[in-house]
N, C-alpha and C positions, 0 to 999 in steps of 0.2 A: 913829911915836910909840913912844918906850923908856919903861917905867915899871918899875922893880926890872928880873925876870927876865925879865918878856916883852918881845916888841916885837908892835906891829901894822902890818901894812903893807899899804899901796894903791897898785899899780903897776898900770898901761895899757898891753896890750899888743893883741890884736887884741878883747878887752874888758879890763873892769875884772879885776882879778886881785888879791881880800885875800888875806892871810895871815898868822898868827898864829905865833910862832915864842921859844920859851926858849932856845934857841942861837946865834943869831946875832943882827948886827946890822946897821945901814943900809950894810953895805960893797958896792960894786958891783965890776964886772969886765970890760974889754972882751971883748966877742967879734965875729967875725966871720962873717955872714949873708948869704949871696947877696952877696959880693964887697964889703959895708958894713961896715963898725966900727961897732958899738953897745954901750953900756953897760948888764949886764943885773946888775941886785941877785943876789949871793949865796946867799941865801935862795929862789928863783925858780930859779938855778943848781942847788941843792942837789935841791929836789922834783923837777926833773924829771928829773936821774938817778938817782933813786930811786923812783919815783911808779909802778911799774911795776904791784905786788901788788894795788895798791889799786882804780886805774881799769882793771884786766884785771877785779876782781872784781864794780865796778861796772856794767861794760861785757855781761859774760858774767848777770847777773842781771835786766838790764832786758829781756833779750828776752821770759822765764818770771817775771813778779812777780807777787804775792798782792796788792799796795797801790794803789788805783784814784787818780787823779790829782783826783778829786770827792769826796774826804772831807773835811769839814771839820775832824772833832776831831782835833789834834793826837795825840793820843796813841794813836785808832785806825791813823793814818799810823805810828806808830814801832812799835806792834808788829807791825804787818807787815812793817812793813823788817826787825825782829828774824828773821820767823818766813822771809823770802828768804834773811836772813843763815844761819839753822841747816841750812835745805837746802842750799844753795851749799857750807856745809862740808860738809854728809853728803856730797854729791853729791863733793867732792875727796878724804872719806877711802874711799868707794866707789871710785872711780877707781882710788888709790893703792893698794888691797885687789885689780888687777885685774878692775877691773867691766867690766863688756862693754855695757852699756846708755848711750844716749845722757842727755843732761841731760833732755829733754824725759817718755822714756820712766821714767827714773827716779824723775823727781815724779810722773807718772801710778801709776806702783807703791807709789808713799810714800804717795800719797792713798790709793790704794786698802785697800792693808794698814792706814792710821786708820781708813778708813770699815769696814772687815770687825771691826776689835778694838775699836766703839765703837759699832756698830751696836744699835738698839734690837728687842729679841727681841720676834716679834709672837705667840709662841705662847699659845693661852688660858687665862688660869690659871683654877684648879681651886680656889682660894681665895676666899670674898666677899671677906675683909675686905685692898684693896688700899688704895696710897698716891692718891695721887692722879692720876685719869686724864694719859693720855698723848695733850699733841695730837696730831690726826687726820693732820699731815702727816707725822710719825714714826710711825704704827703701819699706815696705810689706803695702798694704792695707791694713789696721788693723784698721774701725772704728766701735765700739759695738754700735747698735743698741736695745731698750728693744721690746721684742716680744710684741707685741698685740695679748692681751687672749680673746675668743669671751662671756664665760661666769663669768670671773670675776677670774679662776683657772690658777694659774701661769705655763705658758710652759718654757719652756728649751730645750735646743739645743746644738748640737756640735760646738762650734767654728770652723769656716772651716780652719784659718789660724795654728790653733793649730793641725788639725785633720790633715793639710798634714806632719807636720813634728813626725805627728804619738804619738804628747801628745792628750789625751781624758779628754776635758773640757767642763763641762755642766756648764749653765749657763741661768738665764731669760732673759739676753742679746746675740747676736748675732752679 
């Protein structure tokens, strides 16, 4: 379908294949495949000698993504594809800067340098008059651990962080 500049098009090739296009039009082209003449649209012609940047970048980002496949809201899925997108380039102008760390070790460093320049200071202040407290999982040691059972019977335990402010939480974790 041609309307003004675009056109949109649905070709079948080993699935459905759209595609959206201000440059061209419905023109096709023979080529020849495993020894067969086939008629392949132009525009299908054109992406895949060029499609190189894009599906290398997609390709190389899905191994390390931020974006879980069980989000509903749309808009938590796109900022995280954003926030793959802004590593993917840190991570190729690191490279191009002669970086020596792999991709993986790189976002381990990236996180790590957020979490040190963002971390919440647990020292005691010396002033009454504060803002408003900070939850207890930012400020209290608070990481669960699951117990290791020696014959296969699940143990449980007091949460010590719960057990000082005097709630009684059993748990297989610790």
């Amino acid at each position: 379908m041609i309307e003004g500049q675009l056109m949109v098009f649905k070709w079948k090739d080993k699935k459905d294949v759209l595609m959206l296009s201000s440059i061209h039009n419905d023109e096709k082209t023979m080529i020849e495949k495993k020894g067969r003449r086939l008629e392949k649209p132009n525009v299908v012609l054109d992406y895949n000698q060029n499609m190189g940047g894009v599906d290398l970048g997609d390709g190389v980002m899905a191994a390390y993504t931020a974006a879980r496949n069980r989000l509903k809201k749309i808009y938590k899925k796109i900022f995280l594809r954003l926030i793959d997108m802004c590593c993917f380039n840190a991570y190729i102008i690191y490279k191009k800067d002669k970086g020596h760390l792999d991709r993986l070790h790189f976002l381990i460093e990236c996180i790590e340098k957020f979490v040190d320049n963002n971390i919440v200071k647990t020292h005691p202040k010396t002033s009454t008059s504060s803002s408003t407290p900070k939850p207890s999982r930012l400020v209290e040691r608070h990481f669960p651990e699951q117990m290791k059972s020696d014959i296969g019977k699940t143990k449980s335990r007091k949460c010590r962080v719960c057990y000082k402010k005097g709630v009684r939480k059993e748990s297989t974790y610790w």
